[in-house]
C-alpha positions as CSV (number, residue, x, y, z in Angstrom):
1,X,0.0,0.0,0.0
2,X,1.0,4.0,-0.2
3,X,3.1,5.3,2.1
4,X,1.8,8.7,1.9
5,X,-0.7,10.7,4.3
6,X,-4.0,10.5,2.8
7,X,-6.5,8.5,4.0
8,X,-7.9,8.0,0.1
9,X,-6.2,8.2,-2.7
10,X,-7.8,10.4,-5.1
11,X,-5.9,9.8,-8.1
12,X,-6.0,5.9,-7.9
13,X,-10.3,6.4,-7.1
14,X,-10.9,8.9,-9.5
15,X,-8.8,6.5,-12.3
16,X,-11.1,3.6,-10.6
17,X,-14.6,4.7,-11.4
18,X,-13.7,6.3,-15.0
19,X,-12.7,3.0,-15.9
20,X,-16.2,1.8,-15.1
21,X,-17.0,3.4,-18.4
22,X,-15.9,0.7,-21.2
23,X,-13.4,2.4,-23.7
24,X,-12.0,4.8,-21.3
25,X,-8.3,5.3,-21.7
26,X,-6.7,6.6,-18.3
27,X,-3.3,8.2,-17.5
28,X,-2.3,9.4,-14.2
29,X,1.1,11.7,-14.5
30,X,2.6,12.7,-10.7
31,X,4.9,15.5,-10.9
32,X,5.0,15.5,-7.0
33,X,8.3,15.4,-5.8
34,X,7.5,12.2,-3.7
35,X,7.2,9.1,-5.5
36,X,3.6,8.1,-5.3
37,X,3.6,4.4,-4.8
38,X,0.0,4.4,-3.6
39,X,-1.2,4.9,-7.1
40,X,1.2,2.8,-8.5
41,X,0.2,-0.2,-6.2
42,X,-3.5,0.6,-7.4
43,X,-2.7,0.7,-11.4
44,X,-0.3,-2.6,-10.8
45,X,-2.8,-4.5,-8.9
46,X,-5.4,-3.3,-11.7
47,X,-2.9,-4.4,-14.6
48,X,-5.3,-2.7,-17.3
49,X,-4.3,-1.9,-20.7
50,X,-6.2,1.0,-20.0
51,X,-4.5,2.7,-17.6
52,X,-0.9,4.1,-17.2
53,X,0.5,5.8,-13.9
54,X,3.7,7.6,-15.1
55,X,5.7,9.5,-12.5
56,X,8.7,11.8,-12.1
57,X,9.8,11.9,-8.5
58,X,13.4,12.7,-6.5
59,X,14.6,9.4,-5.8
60,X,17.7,9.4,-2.9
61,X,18.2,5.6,-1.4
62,X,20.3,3.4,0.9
63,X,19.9,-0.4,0.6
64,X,22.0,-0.6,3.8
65,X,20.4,1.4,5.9
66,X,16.6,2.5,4.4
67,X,15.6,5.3,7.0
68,X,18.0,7.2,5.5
69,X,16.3,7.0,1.9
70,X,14.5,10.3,0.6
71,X,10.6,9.4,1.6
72,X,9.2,7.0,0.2
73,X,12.2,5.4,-1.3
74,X,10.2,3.8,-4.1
75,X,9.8,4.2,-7.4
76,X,12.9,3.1,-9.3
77,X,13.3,3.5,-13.0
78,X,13.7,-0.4,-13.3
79,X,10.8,-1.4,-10.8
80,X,7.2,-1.8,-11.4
81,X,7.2,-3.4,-7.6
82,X,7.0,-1.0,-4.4
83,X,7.7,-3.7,-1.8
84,X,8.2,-7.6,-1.3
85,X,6.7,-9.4,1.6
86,X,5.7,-7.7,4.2
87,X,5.4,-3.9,3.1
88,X,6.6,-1.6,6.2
89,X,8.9,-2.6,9.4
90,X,10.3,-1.0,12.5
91,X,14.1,0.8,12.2
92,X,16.5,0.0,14.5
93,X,15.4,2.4,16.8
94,X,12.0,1.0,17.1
95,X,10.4,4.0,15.5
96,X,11.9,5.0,12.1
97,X,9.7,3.0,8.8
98,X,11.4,1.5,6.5
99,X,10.2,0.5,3.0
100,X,11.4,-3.1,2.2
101,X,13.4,-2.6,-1.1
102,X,12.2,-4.7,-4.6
103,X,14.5,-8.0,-4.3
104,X,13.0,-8.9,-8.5
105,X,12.7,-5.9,-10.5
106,X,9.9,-6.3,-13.1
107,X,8.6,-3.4,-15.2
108,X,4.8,-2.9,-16.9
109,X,3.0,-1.5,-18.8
110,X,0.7,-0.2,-16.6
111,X,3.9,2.0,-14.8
112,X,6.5,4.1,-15.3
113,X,9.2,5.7,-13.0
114,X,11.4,8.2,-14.0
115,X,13.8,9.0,-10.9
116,X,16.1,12.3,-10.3
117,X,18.7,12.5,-8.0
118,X,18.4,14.8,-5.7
119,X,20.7,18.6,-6.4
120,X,22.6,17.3,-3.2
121,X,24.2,14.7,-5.0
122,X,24.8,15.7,-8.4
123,X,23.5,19.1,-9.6
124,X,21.0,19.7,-12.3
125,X,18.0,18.1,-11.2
126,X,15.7,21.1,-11.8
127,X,16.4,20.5,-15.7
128,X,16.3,16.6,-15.1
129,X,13.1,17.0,-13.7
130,X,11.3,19.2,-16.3
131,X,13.0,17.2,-19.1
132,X,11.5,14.0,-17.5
133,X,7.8,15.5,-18.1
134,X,8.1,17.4,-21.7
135,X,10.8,14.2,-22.5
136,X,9.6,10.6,-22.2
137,X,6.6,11.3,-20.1
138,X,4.8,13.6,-22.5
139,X,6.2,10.8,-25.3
140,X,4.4,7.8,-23.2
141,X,1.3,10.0,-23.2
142,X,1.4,10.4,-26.9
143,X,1.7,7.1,-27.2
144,X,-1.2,6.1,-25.1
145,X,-3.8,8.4,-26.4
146,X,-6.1,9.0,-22.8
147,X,-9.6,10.0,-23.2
148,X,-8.8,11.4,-19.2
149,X,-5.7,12.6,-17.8
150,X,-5.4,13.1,-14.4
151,X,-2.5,15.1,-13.2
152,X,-1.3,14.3,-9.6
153,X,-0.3,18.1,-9.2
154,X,2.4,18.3,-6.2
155,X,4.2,21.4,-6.2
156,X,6.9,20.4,-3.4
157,X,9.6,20.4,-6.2
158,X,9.5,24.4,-6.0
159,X,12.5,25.9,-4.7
160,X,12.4,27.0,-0.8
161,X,9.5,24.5,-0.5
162,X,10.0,21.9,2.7
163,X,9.0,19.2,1.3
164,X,12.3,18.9,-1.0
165,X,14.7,20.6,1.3
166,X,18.2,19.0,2.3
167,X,17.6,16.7,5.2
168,X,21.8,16.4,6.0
169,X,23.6,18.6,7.8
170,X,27.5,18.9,8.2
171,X,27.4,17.0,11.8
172,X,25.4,14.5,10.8
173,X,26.9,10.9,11.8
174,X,25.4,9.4,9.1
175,X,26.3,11.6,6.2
176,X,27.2,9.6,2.6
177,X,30.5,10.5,1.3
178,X,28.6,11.9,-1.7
179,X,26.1,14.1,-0.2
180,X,26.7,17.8,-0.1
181,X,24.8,19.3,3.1
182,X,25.1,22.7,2.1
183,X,23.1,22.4,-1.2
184,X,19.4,23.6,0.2
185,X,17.4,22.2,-2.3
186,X,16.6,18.8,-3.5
187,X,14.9,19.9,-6.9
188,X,14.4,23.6,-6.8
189,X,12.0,24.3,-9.4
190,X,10.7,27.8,-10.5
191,X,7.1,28.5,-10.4
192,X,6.9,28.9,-14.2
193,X,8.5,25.2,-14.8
194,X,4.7,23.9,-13.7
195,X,3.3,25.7,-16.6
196,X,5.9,24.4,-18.7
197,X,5.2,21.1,-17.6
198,X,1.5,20.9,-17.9
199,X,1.5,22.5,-21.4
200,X,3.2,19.6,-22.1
201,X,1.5,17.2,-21.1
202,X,-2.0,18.8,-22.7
203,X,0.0,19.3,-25.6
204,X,0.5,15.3,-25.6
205,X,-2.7,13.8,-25.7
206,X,-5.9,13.6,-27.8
207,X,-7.7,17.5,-28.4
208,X,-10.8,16.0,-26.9
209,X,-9.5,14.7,-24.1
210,X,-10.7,15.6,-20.6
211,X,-8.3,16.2,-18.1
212,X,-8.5,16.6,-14.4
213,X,-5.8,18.4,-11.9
214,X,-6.0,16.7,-8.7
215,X,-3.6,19.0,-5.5
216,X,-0.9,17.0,-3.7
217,X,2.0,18.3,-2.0
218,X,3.0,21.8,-1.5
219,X,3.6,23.5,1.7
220,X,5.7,26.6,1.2
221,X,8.9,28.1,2.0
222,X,10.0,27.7,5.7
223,X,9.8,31.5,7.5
224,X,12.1,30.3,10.3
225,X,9.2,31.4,12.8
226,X,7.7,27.8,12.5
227,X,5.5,28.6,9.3
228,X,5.7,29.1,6.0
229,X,5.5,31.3,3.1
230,X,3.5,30.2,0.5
231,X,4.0,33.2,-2.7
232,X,6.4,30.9,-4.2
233,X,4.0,28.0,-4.2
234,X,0.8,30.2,-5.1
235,X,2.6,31.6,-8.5
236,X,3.4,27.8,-8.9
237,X,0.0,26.9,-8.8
238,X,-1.0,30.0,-11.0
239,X,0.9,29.2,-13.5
240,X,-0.6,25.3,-13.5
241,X,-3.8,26.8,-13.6
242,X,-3.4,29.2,-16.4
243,X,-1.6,26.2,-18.9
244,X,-4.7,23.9,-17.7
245,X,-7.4,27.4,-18.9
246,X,-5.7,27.8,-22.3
247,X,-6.6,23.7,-22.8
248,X,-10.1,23.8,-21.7
């Protein structure tokens, strides 16, 4: 099952009751910086010809020691799987979660992963990011031809927001060799990358297709005051909006 913090998962029921309707072509694309392996349990379990979940996500993992892993830890480019056996366990301190990792890779048709490292390991991973959606994402859409498109809209990959921030710090004991704690974020996207990234995925798929924008993560700059502000994430969210109005 998901890993995430919602008690349903909109995407996967929304994509459940539109394939009721025989003929209907589905394709769920997650640009949330989290890997959304609650959907992609739900479209891999389903195995329809009919649906595709395709996601772009920061991917940061450590087979050796998994509580370290950027949250969820799923979602590898190779990997159709989220878990084997027995889904979630205790850390070694009794209260970290730790996601299993896939012993068999296997890939389907039904999913597709396309993982960035993080900018804390190897810069760039704003363009990685954006190239994943207008690149091979948009292409799979093409390729599929939905009648719906449901966009799991997370704007956590903004620059400043908390949700993609640099967990390491200098002192940490358990910082990687490779890992540069002084890089703040993880992706650092601009708001205008979303409506660069939703104009292409409208521009991929059928003219009369409907499409539906569904709100994931997105929290806001920390204000260092224990909130957050949120301008950066409301011109993201603008600009998602306005590609979306020039569709419809």
């Amino acid at each position: 099952g998901g890993c995430g913090f919602c008690v349903l998962g909109n995407a996967a029921v929304a994509a459940a009751e539109a394939l009721t309707s025989e003929g209907t072509r589905v394709a769920v694309v997650d640009f949330d910086v989290h890997h959304g392996n609650g959907t992609e349990d739900f479209a891999m379990e389903l195995g329809s010809e009919r649906l595709l979940y395709a996601s772009v996500h920061l991917r940061e993992v450590y087979p050796e020691n998994s509580s370290l892993d950027f949250f969820p830890g799923t979602g590898a480019a190779s990997c159709g799987c989220c878990f084997v056996g027995t889904s979630m366990t205790q850390g070694p301190d009794g209260n970290n979660v730790i996601a299993k990792p896939c012993i068999v890779p296997q890939t389907t048709k039904s999913t597709s992963n396309v993982p960035v490292t993080p900018n804390w390991i190897q810069p760039g991973a704003r363009e990685r990011f954006v190239s994943a959606v207008t690149g091979p994402i948009a292409d799979q859409l093409a390729a599929f031809r939905p009648s719906l498109l449901i966009i799991s809209a997370g704007f956590d990959a903004l620059e400043g927001d908390a949700g993609q921030l640099n967990p390491w710090t200098p002192d940490d004991p358990d910082l990687p060799p490779h890992v540069s704690p002084d890089v703040l974020d993880g992706v650092g996207l601009r708001p205008g990358d979303y409506g660069t990234m939703t104009r292409a995925l409208l521009g991929a798929i059928p003219e009369d297709a409907s499409v539906v924008s569904l709100l994931e993560g997105g929290y806001g700059r920390p204000d260092g005051a224990g909130g957050f502000e949120k301008s950066g994430l409301v011109a993201a969210a603008v600009a998602h909006a306005e590609a979306l109005e020039l569709y419809s």
